[in-house]
C-alpha positions as a LaTeX table, in Angstrom:
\begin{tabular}{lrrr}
\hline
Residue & $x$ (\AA) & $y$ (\AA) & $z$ (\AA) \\
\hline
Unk1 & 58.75 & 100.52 & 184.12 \\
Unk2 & 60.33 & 98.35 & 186.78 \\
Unk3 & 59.46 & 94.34 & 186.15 \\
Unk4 & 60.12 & 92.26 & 188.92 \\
Unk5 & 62.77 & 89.81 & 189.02 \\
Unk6 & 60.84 & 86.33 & 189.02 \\
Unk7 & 59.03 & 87.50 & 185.72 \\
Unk8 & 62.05 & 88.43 & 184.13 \\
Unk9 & 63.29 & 84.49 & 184.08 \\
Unk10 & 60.05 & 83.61 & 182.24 \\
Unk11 & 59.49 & 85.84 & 179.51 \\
Unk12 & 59.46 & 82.82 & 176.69 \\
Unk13 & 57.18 & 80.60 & 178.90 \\
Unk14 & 53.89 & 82.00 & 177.15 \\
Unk15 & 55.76 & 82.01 & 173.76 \\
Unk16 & 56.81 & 78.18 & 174.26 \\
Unk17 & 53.35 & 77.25 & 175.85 \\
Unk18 & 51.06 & 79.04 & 173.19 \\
Unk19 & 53.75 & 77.08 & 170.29 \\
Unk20 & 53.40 & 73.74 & 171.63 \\
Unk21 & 49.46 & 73.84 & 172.43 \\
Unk22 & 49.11 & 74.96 & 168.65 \\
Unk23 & 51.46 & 72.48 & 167.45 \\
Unk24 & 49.38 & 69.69 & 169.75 \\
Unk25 & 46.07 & 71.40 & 167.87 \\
Unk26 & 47.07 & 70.76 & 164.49 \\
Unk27 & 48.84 & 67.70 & 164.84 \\
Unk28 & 45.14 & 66.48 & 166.50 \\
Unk29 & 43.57 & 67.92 & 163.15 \\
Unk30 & 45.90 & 66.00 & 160.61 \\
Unk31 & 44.97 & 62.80 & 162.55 \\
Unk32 & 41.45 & 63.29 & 162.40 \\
Unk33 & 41.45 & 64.37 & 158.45 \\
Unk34 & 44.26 & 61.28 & 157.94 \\
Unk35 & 41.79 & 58.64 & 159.75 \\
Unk36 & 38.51 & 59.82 & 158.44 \\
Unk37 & 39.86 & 59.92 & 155.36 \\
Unk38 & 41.43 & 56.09 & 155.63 \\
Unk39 & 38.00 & 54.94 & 156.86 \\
Unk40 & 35.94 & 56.22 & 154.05 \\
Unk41 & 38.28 & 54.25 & 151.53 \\
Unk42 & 38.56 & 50.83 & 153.37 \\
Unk43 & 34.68 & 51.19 & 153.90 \\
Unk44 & 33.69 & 51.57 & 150.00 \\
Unk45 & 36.50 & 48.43 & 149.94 \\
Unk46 & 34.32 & 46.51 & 152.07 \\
Unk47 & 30.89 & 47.42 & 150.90 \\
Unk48 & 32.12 & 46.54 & 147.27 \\
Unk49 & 33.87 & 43.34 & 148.93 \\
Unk50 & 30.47 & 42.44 & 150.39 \\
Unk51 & 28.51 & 43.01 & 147.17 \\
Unk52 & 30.52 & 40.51 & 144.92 \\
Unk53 & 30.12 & 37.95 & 148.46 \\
Unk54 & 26.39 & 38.36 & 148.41 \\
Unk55 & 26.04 & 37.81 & 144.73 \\
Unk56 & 28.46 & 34.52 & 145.17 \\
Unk57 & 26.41 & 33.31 & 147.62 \\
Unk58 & 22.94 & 33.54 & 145.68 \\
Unk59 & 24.90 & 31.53 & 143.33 \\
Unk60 & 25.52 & 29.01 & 146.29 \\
Unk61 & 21.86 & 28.84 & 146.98 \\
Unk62 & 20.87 & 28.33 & 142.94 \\
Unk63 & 23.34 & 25.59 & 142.53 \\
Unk64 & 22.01 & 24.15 & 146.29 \\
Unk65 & 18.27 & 24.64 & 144.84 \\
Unk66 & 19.01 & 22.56 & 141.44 \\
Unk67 & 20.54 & 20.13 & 143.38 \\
Unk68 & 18.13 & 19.51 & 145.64 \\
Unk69 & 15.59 & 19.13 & 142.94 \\
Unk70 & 14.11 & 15.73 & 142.17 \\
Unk71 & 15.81 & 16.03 & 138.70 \\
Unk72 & 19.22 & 17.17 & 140.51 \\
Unk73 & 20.69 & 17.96 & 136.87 \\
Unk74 & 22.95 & 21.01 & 136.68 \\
Unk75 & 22.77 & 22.55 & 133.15 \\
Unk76 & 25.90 & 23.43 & 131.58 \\
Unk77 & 27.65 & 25.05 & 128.93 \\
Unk78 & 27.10 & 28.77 & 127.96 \\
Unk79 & 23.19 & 28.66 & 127.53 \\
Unk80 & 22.46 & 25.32 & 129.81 \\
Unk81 & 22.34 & 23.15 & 126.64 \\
Unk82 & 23.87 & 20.27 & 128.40 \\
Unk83 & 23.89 & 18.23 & 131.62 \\
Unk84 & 27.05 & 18.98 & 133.67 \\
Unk85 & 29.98 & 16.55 & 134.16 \\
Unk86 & 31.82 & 16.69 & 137.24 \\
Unk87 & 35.57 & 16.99 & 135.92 \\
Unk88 & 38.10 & 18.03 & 138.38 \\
Unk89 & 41.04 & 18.71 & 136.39 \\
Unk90 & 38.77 & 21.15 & 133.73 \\
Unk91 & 39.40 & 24.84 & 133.37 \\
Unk92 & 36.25 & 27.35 & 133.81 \\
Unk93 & 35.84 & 28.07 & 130.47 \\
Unk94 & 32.54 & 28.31 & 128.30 \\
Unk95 & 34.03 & 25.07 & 126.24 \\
Unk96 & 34.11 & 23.00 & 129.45 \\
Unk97 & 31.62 & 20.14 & 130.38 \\
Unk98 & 32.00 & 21.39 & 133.96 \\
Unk99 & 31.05 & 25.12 & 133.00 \\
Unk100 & 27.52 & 25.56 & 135.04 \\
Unk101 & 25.24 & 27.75 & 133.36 \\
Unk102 & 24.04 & 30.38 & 135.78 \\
Unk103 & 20.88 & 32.58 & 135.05 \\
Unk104 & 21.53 & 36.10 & 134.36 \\
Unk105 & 18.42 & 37.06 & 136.59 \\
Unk106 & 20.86 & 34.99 & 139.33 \\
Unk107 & 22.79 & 38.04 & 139.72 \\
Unk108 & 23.70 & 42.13 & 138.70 \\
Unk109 & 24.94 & 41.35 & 135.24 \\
Unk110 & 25.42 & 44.69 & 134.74 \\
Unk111 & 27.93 & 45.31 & 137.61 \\
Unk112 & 29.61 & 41.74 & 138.05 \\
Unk113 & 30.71 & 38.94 & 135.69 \\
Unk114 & 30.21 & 35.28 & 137.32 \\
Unk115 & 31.31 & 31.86 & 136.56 \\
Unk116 & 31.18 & 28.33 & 138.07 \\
Unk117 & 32.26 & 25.33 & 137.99 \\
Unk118 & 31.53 & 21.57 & 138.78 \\
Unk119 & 34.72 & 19.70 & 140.51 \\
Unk120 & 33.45 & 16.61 & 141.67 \\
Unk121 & 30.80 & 14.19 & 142.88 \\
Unk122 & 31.21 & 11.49 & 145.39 \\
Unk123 & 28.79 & 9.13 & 146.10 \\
Unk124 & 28.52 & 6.59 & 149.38 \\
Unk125 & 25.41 & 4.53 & 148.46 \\
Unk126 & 27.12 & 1.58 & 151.17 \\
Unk127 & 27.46 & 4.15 & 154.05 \\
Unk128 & 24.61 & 3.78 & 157.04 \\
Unk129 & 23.43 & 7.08 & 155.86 \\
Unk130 & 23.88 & 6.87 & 151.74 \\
Unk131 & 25.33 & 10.22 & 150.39 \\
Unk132 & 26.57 & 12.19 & 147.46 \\
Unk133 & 29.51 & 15.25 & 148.22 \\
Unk134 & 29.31 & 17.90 & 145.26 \\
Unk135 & 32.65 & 19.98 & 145.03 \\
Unk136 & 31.75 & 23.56 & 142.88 \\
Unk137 & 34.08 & 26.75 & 142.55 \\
Unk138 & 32.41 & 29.79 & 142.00 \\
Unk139 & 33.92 & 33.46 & 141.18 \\
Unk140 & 32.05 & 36.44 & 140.97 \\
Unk141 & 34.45 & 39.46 & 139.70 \\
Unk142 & 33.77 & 43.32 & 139.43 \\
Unk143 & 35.22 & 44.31 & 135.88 \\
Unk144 & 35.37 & 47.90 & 137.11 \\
Unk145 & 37.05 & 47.34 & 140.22 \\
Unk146 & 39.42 & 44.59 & 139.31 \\
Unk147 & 38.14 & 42.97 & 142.87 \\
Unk148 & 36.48 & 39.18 & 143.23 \\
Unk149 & 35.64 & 36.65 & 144.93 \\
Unk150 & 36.13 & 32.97 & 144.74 \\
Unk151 & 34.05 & 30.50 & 146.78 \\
Unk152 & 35.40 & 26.78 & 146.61 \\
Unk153 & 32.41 & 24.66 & 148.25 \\
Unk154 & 31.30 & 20.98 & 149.26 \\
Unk155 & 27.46 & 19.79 & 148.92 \\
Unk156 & 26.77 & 16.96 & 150.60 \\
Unk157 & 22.66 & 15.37 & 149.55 \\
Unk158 & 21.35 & 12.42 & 151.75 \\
\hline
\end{tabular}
């Protein structure tokens, strides 16, 4: 069989072309199994992340609520038997005055564990508009996870 002589310089070519489209092919696939892959994770991350948020935040709107209340008294210690104390230097522990009491109807109980706290209170009765500025810190953690949140916030009541 007589092969002409510009074919016989590119005998490999196909060889080379068909190795480098396949490597090109699978090096697409890993990328796409890699990223998919990432995404999935980071999403459940984030959908967990924004669970423990929401439940912080009905917190936020229960400790608003009370406040806002013509009695304005936050209950405090493990069951609410006392009136909270604003104390800034006080751990969040169930011993502390500045422990808020938080309803277990307030949030999942069975997924999260929440507690709060009452930092300060600041009153301006000489101001043009009289105030008072409530300081609270709030964490809501998932035992399971590990993950939490912690929301430091500022009330202020006219």
């Amino acid at each position: 069989m007589k092969v002409w002589p510009q074919f016989r310089q590119e005998r490999g070519m196909a060889l080379i072309t068909v190795l480098l489209l396949g490597l090109f092919g699978a090096a697409l696939v890993i990328g796409i199994f890699y990223m998919s892959k990432n995404l999935v994770t980071m999403s459940g991350i984030g959908s967990r992340y924004v669970g423990e948020l929401e439940e912080a935040k009905g917190i936020v709107h229960y400790i608003a609520g009370t406040i806002m209340s013509p009695t304005r008294d936050l209950r405090c210690g493990v069951k609410g038997e006392k009136i909270c104390l604003p104390n800034g230097n006080a751990g969040c522990n169930s011993s502390s005055m500045a422990y808020i009491y938080i309803p277990t109807n307030l949030y999942d109980s069975s997924k999260y564990m929440a507690k709060a706290c009452y930092l300060f209170s600041v009153e301006d009765p000489e101001s043009v508009e009289p105030y008072t500025m409530h300081g609270f810190w709030i964490e809501v953690s998932n035992p399971t996870t590990g993950e939490k949140v912690e929301l430091d916030f500022v009330y202020k009541v006219k």
